[in-house]
C-alpha positions as CSV (number, residue, x, y, z in Angstrom):
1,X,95.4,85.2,114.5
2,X,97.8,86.3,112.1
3,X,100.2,85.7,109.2
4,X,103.3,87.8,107.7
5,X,105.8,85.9,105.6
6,X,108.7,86.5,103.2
7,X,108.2,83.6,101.4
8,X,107.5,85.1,97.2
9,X,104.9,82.1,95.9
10,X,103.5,83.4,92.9
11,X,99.7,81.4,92.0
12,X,99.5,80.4,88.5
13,X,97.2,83.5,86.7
14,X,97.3,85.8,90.2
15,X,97.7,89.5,90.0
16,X,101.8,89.1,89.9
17,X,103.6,91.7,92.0
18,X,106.7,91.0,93.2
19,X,108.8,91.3,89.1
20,X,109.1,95.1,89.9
21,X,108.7,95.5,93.7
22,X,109.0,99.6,93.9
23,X,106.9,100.0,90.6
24,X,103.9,97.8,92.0
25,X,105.0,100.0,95.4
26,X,103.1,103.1,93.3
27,X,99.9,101.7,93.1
28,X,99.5,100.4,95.8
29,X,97.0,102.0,98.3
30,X,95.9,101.2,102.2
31,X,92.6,102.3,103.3
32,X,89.6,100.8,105.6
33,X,87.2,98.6,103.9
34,X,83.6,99.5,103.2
35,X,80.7,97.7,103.2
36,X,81.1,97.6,99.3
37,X,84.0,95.9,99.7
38,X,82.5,92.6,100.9
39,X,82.9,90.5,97.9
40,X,86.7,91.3,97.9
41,X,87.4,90.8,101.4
42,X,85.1,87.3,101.6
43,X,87.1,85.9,98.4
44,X,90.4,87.1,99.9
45,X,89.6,86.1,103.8
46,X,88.7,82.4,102.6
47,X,91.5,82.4,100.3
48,X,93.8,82.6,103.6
49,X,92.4,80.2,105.5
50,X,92.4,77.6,102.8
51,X,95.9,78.6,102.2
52,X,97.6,79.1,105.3
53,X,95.4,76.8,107.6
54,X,97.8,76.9,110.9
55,X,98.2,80.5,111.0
56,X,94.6,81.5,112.1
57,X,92.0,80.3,115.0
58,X,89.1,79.9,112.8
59,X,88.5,77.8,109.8
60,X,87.0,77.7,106.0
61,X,84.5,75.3,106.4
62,X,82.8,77.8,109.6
63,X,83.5,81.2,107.7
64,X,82.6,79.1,104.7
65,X,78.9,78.5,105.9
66,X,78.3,82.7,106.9
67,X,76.0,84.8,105.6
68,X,77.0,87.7,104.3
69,X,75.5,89.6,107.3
70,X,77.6,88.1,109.1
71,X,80.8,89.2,106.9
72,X,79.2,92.5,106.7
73,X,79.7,93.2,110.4
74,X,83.3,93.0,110.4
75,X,83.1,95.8,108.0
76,X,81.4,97.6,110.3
77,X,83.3,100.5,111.6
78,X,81.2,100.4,115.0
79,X,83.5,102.1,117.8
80,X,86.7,101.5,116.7
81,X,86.5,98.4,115.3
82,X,88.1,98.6,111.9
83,X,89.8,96.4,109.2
84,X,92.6,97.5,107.0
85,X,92.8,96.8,103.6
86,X,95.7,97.0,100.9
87,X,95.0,97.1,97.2
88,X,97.2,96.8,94.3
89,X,95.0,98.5,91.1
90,X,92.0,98.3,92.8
91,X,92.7,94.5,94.1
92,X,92.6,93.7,97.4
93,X,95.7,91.9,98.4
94,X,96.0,91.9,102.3
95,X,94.6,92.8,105.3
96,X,94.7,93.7,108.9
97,X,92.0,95.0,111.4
98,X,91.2,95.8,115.3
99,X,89.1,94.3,117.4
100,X,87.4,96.7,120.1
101,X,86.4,94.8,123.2
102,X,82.5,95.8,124.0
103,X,82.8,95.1,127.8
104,X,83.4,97.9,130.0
105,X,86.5,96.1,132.1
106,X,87.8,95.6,128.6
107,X,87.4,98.9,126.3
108,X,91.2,100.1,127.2
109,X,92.3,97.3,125.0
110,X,92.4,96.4,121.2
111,X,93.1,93.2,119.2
112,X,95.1,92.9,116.7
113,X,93.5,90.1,113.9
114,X,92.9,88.7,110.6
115,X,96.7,90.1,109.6
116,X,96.9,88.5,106.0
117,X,99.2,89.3,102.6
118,X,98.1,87.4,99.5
119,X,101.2,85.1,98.3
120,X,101.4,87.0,95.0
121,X,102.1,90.1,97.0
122,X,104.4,88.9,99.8
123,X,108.3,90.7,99.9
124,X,106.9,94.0,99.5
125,X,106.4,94.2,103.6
126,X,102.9,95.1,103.0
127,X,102.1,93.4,106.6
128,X,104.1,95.9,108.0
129,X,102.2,98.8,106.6
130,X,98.9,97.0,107.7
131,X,99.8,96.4,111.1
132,X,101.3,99.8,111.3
133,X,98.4,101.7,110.4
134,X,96.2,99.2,112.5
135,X,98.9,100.4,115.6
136,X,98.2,104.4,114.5
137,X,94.4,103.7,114.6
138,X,95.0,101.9,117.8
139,X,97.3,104.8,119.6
140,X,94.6,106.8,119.6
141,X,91.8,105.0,120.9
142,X,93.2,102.4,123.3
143,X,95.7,102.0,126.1
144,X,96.9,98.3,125.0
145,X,97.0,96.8,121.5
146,X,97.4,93.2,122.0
147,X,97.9,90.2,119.6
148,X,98.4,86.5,119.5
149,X,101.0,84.8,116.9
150,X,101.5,81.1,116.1
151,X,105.3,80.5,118.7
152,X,106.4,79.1,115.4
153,X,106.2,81.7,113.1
154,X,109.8,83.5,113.6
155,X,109.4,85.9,111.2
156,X,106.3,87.3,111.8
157,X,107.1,87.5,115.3
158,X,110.6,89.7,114.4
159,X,108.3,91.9,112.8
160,X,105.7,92.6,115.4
161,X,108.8,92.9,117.8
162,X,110.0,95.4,115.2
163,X,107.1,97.5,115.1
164,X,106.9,98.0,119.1
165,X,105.0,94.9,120.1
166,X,106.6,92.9,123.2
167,X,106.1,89.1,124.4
168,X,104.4,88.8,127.9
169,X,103.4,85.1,127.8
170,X,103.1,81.6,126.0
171,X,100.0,80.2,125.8
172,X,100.3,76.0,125.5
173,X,97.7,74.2,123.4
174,X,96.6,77.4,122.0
175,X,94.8,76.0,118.9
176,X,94.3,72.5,117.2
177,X,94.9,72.3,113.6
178,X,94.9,69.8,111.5
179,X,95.8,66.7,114.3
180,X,98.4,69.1,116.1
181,X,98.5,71.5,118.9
182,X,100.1,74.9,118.2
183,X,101.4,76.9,121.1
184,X,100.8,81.0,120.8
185,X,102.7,83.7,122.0
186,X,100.7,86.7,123.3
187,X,102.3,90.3,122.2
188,X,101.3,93.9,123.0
189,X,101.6,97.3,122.8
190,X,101.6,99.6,125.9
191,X,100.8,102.9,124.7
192,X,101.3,104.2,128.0
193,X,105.0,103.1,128.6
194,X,107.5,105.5,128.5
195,X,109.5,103.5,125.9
196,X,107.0,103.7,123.5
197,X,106.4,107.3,123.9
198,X,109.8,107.6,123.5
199,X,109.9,105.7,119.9
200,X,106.9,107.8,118.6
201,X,109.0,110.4,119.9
């Protein structure tokens, strides 16, 4: 699951960012995150799902209750599993990552997940740049980079559309949050069509 959004909430004593937009631009960096990155990425990956409860599949109370082993292995960089992080002065402020399917019938394909901006940082399109380097990671490794997004979520679904994803299906019922069911469109990526050679071209 994944969230982008415009909206500029700023949290009472968070890292503000959004007062100069191209000045915070400067310093900020994207990289993959590292094993000693853990504490950051926990604090900020619990921080979304409290936050934005409807854009993602899992929950706080589960991710709540793992051990850190368990965060640790998303950090991994096993295959080409991988997760992106963006960091404003050494704070981690978003994230996006790939998923690398283990099974042989599946291996041509990635997944797009965990695609998250903290609210103090949003308007700066930083879930642009983290899904974009997720796709140039992706390009090179897989055949199909694919991707699920609440149907609700109009924005973040212009901007996956914008940076060459395409919708192939609807899937009803996807999740149940909070006493309601939330329908999911399924994107991809076809890094074999022509079109998209064409607009890499």
């Amino acid at each position: 699951m994944n969230i982008l959004s415009k909206n500029k909430y700023q949290e009472q004593g968070s890292h503000s960012l959004v007062n100069d937009a191209h000045e915070k631009l400067k310093n900020i960096t994207i990289r993959p995150l590292e094993k000693a990155d853990l504490q950051s990425y926990k604090t900020l990956r619990l921080k979304a799902l409290q936050l934005s409860p409807l854009s993602f599949g899992s929950n706080f109370a589960e991710e709540n209750a793992y051990s850190d082993a368990v965060w640790l292995q998303r950090l991994e960089q096993v295959g080409s599993n991988i997760v992106f992080g963006a960091f404003c002065d050494g704070v981690l402020i978003g994230t996006a990552g790939v998923f690398a399917h283990p099974r042989l019938s599946e291996r041509h394909r990635g997944t797009l997940w965990g695609v998250y901006v903290a609210p103090e940082a949003r308007g700066l399109k930083l879930g642009e740049q983290l899904v974009q380097a997720v796709i140039d990671h992706a390009a090179k490794r897989f055949l199909v980079l694919d991707a699920r997004v609440v149907a609700t979520n109009n924005y973040a679904i212009d901007v996956y559309r914008k940076l060459g994803f395409v919708t192939y299906g609807l899937e009803k019922k996807s999740l149940y949050v909070q006493g309601q069911f939330l329908d999911q469109e399924l994107i991809a990526i076809d890094f074999t069509d022509q079109q998209w050679a064409l607009k890499r071209d």
